[in-house]
Backbone bond lengths (Angstrom), bond angles and torsions (degrees), N, CA, C in turn:
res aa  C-N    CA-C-N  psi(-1)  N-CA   C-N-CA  omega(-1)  CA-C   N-CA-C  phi
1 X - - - 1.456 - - 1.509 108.37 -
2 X 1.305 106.80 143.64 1.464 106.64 -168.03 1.771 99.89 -102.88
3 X 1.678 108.36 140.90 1.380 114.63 -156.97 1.485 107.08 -123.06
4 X 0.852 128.67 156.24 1.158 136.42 -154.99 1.698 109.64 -124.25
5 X 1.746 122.99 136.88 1.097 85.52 -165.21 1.700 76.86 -146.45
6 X 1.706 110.29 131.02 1.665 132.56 170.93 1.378 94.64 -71.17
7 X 1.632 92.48 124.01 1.807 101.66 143.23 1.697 113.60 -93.76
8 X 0.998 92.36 165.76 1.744 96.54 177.77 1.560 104.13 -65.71
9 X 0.929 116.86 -170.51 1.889 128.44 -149.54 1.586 98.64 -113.74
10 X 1.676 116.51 -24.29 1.128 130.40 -177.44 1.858 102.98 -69.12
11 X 1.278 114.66 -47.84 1.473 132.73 159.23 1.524 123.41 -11.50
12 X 1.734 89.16 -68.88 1.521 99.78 178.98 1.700 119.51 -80.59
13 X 1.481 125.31 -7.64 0.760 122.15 -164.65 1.838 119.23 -82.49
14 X 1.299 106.37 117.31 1.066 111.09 162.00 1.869 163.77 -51.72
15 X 1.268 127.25 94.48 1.546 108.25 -145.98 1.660 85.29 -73.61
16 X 1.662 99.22 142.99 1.202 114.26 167.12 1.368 120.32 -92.11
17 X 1.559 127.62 98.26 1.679 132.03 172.99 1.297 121.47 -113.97
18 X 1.202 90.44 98.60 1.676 121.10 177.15 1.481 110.52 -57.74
19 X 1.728 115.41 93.43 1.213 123.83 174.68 1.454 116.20 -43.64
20 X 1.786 116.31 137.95 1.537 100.84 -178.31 1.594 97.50 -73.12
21 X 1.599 86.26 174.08 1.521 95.93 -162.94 2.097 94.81 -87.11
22 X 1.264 107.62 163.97 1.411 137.21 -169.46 1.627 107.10 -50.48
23 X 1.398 133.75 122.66 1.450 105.56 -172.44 1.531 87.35 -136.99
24 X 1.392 114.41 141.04 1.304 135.07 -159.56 1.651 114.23 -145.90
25 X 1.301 94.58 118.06 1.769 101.32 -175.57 1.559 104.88 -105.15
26 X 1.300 99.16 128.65 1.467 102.36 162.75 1.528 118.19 -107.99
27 X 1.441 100.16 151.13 2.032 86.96 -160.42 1.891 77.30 -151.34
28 X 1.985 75.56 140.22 1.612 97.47 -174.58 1.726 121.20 48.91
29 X 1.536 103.17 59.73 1.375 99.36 162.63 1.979 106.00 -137.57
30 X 1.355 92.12 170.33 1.236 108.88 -155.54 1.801 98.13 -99.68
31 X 1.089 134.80 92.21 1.212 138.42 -174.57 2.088 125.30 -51.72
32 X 0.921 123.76 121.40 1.293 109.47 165.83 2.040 114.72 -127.13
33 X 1.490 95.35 125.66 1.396 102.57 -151.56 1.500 100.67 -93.63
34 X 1.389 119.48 3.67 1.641 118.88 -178.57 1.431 93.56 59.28
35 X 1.089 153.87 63.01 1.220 163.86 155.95 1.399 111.99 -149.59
36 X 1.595 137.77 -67.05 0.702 116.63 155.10 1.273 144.32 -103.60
37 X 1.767 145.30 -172.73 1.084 138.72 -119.01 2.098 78.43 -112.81
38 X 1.629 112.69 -54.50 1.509 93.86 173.23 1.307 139.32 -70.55
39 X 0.698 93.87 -152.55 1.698 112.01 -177.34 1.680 113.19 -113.26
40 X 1.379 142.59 133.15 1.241 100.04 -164.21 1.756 103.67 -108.29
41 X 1.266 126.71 -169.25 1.422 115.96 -160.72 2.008 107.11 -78.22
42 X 0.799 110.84 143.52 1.685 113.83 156.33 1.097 111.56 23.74
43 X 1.551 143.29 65.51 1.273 110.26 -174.36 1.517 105.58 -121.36
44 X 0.929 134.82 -168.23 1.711 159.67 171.28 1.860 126.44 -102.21
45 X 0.848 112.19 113.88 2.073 121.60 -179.48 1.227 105.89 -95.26
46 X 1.066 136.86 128.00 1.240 138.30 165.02 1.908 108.92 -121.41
47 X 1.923 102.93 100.57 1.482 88.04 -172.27 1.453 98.30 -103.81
48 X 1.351 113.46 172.43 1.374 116.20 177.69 1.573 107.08 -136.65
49 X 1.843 126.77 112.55 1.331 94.30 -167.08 1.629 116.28 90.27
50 X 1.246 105.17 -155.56 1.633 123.11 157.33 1.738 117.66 -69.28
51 X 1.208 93.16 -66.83 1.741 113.54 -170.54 1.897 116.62 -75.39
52 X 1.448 82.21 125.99 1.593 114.62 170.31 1.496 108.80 -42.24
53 X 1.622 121.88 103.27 1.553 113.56 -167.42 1.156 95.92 -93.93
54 X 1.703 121.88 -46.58 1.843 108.33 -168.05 1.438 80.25 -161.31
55 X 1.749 93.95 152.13 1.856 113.93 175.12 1.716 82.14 -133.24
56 X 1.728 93.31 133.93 1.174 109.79 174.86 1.529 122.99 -137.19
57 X 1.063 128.95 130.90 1.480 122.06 163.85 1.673 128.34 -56.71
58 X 0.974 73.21 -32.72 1.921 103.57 167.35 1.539 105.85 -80.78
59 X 1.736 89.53 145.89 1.253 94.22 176.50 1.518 131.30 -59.17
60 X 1.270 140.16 -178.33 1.774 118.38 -167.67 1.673 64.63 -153.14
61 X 1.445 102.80 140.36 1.652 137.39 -173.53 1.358 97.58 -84.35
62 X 1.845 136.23 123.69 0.737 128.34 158.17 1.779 132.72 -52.68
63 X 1.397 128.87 142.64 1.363 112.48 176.66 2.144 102.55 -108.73
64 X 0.972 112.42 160.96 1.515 126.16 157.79 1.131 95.06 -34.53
65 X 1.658 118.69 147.54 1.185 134.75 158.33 2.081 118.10 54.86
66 X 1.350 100.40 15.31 0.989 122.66 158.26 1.002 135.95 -61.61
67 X 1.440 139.91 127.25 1.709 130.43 178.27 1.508 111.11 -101.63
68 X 1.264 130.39 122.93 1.345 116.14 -163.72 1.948 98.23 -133.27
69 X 1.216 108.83 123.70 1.370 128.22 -171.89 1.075 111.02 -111.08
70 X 1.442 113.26 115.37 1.677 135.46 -152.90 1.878 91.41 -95.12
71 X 1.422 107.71 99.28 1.452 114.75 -161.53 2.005 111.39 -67.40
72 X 1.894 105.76 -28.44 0.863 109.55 -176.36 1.357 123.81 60.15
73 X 1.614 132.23 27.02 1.295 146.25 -171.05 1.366 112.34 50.39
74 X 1.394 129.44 49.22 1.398 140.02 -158.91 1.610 87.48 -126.55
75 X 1.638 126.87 124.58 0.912 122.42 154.26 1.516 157.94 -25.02
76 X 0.903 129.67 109.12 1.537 124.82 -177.77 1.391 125.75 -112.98
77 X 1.043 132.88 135.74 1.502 147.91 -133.49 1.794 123.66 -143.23
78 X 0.973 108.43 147.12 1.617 109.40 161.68 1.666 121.35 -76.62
79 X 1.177 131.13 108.77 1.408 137.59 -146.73 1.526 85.18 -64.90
80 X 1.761 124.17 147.37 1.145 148.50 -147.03 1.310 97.91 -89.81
81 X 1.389 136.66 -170.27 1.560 138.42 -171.81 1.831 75.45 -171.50
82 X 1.472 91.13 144.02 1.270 106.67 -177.07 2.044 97.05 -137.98
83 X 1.090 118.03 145.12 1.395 111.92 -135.36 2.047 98.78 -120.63
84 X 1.405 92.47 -7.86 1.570 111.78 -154.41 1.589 108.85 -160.05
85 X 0.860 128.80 87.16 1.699 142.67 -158.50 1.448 108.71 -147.67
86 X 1.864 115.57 151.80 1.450 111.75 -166.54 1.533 66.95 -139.53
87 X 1.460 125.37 105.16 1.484 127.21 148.23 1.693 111.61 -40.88
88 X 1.405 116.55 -52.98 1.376 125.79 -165.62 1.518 103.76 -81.86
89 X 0.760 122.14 -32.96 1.758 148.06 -176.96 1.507 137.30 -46.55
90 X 1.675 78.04 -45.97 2.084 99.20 -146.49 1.651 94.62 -94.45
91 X 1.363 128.58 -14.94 1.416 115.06 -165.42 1.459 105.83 -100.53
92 X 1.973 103.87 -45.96 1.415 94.62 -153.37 1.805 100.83 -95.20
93 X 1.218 100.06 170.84 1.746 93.85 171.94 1.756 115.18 -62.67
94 X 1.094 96.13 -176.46 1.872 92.03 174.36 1.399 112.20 -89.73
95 X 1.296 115.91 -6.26 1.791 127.51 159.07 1.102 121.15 -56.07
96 X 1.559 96.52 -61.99 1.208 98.21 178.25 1.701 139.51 -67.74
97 X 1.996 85.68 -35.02 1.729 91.50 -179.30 1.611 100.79 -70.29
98 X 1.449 117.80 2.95 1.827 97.88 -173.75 1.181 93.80 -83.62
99 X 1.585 122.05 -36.39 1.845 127.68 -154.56 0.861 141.06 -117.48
100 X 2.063 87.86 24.52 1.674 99.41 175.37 0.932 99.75 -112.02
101 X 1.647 122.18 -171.12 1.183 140.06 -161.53 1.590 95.58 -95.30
102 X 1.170 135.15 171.02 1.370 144.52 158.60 1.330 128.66 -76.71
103 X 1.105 92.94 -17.16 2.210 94.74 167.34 1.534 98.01 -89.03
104 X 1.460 124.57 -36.60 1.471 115.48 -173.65 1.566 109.74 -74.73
105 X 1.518 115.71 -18.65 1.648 122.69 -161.86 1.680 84.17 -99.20
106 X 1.373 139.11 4.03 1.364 136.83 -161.11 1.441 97.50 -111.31
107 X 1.317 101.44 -66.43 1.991 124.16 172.59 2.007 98.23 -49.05
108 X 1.140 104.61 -41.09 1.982 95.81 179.45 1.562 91.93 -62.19
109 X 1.370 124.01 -54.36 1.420 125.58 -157.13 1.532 116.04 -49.86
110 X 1.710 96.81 -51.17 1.348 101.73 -170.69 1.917 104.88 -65.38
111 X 1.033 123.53 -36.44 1.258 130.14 -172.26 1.153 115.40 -47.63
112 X 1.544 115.62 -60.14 1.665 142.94 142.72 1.246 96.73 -16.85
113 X 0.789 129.87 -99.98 1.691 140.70 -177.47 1.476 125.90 -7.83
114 X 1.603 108.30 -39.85 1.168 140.95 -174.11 1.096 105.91 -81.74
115 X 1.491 119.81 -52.77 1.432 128.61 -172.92 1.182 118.22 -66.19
116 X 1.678 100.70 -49.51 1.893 111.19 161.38 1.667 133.43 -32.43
117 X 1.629 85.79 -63.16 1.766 89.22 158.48 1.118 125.08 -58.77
118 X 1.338 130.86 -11.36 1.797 120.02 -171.80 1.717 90.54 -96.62
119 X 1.013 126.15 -38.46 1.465 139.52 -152.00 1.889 81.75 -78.93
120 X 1.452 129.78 -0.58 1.642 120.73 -175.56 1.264 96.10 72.52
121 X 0.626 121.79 86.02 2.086 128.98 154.43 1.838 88.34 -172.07
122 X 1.434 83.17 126.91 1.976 101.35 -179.30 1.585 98.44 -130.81
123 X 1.742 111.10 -15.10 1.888 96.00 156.54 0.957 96.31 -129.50
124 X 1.415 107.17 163.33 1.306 123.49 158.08 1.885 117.13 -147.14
125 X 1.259 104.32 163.10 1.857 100.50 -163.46 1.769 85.98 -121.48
126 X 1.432 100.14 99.17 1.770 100.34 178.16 1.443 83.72 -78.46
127 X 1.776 91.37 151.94 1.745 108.87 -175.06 1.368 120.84 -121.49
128 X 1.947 104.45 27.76 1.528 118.62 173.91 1.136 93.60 139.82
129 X 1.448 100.72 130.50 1.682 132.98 157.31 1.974 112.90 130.14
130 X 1.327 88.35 -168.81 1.738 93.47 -154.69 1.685 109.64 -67.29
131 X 1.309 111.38 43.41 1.765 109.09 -160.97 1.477 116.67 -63.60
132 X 1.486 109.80 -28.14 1.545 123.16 -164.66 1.708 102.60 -29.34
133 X 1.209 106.01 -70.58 1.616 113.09 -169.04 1.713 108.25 -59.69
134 X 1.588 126.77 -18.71 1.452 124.31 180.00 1.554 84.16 -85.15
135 X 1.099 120.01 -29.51 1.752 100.41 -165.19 2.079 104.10 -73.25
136 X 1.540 89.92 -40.76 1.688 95.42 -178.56 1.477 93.03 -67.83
137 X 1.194 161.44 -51.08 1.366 134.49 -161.08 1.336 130.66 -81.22
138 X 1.900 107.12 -0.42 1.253 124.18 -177.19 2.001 102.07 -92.42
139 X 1.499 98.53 -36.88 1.266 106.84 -171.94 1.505 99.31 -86.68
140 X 0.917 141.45 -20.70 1.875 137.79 163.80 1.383 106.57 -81.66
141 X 1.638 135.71 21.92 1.165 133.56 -172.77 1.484 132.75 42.90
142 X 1.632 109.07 33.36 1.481 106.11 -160.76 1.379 97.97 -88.44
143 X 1.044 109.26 -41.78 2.246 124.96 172.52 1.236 115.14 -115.19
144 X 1.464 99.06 155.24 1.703 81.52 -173.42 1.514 98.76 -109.39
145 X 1.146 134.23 161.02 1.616 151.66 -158.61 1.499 100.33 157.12
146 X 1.588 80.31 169.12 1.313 107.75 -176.13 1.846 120.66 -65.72
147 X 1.324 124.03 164.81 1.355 136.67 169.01 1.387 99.48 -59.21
148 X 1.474 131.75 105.65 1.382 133.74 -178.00 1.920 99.80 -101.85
149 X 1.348 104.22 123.66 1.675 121.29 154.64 1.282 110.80 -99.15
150 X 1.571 119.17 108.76 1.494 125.35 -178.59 1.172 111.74 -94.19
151 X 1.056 130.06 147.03 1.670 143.68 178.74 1.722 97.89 -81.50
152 X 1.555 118.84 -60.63 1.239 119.28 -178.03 1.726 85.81 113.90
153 X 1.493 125.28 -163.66 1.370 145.77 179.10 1.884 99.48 -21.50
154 X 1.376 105.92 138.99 1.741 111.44 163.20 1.430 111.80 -82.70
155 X 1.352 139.09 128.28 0.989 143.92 107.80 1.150 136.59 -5.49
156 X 1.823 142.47 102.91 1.867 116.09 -167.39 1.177 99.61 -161.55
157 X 0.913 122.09 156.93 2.147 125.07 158.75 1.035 115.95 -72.38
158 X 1.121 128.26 171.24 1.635 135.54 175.49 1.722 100.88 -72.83
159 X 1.339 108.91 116.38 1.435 126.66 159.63 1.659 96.14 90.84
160 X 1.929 111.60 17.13 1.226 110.74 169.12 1.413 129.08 -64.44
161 X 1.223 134.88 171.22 1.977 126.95 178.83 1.954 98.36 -54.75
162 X 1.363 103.22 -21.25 1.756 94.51 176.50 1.233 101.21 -96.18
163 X 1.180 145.95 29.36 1.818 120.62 -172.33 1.686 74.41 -113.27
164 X 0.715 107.53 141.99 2.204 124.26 -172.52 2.003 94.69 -126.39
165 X 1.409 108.01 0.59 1.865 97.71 -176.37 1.562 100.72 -62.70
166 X 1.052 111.38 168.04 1.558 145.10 -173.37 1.779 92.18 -101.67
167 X 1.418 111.30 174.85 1.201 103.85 177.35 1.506 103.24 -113.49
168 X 1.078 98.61 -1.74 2.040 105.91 165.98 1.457 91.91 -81.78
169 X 1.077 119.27 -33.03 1.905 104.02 170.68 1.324 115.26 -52.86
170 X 1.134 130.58 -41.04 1.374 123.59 -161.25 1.291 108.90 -73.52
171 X 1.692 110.77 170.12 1.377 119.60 -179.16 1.674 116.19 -67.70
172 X 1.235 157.26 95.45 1.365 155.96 161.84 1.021 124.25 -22.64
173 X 1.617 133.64 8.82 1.517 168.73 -125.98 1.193 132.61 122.00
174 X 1.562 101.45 123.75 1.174 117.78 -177.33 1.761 123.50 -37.53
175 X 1.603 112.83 120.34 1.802 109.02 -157.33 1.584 115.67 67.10
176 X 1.868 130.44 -12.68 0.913 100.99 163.21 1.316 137.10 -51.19
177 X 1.038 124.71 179.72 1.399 143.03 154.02 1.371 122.66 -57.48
178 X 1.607 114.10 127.50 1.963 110.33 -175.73 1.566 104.32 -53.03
179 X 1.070 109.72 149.81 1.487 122.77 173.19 1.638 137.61 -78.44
């Protein structure tokens, strides 16, 4: 007979070590703060994590395990917010998004997504369609894109940019019945 055998609870227990967070130097870039109108001179980012630790004109001391991005006087920015976005929408034609399949209209999305973020936009507020699962695979790190706020279902008028009917959809008489 095959036996089975408990370890204590101490066994399974896991030490929890909270990797430090990501630290990233930017060196020799020219800042623009959306506040004001220049650019500001030469300076240095030091992020740690998420959050902006120090901007310096002065040089900023590399640390170990540091990533340091040689800015080359190339601007640097607050990543864009885009206010009005069709994840499902924006790549393929309206041919295509009627007459493809949904893993292929999913795979355009995520791609989109990708492209968005490079183009500086890290949110965006999609304003209808099936995003839920592009938003979960961006936020589980599976693709990279932007911070998506989904509306969920479109809103539209009849023969609005959301009405997707066919014209064999429509009624064949006025108050008929769809076809």
């Amino acid at each position: 007979a095959a036996g089975l055998s408990l370890l204590p609870a101490p066994a399974f227990a896991q030490q929890s070590t909270a990797a430090p967070p990501a630290v990233t130097l930017f060196q020799n870039v020219r800042i623009f703060d959306g506040k004001n109108a220049a650019l500001t001179a030469p300076s240095n980012v030091l992020v740690r994590g998420n959050l902006i630790e120090r901007i310096s004109t002065a040089p900023i001391a590399a640390e170990a395990g540091m990533t340091v991005i040689a800015g080359g006087s190339r601007t640097l920015m607050p990543g864009l917010s885009d206010m009005h976005w069709h994840a499902m929408l924006a790549r393929p034609t309206p041919a295509t998004a009627l007459a493809s399949d949904s893993g292929y209209t999913n795979l355009l999305a995520g791609v989109e997504a990708g492209a968005t973020l490079m183009r500086g936009f890290t949110t965006v507020r999609d304003m209808g369609g099936p995003v839920f699962d592009l938003k979960r695979a961006i936020d589980d790190g599976l693709i990279p894109g932007p911070r998506i706020y989904p509306s969920g279902a479109m809103i539209t008028i009849t023969s609005g940019h959301g009405d997707f009917r066919q014209l064999a959809d429509l009624p064949r008489t006025i108050g008929g019945t769809l076809s």
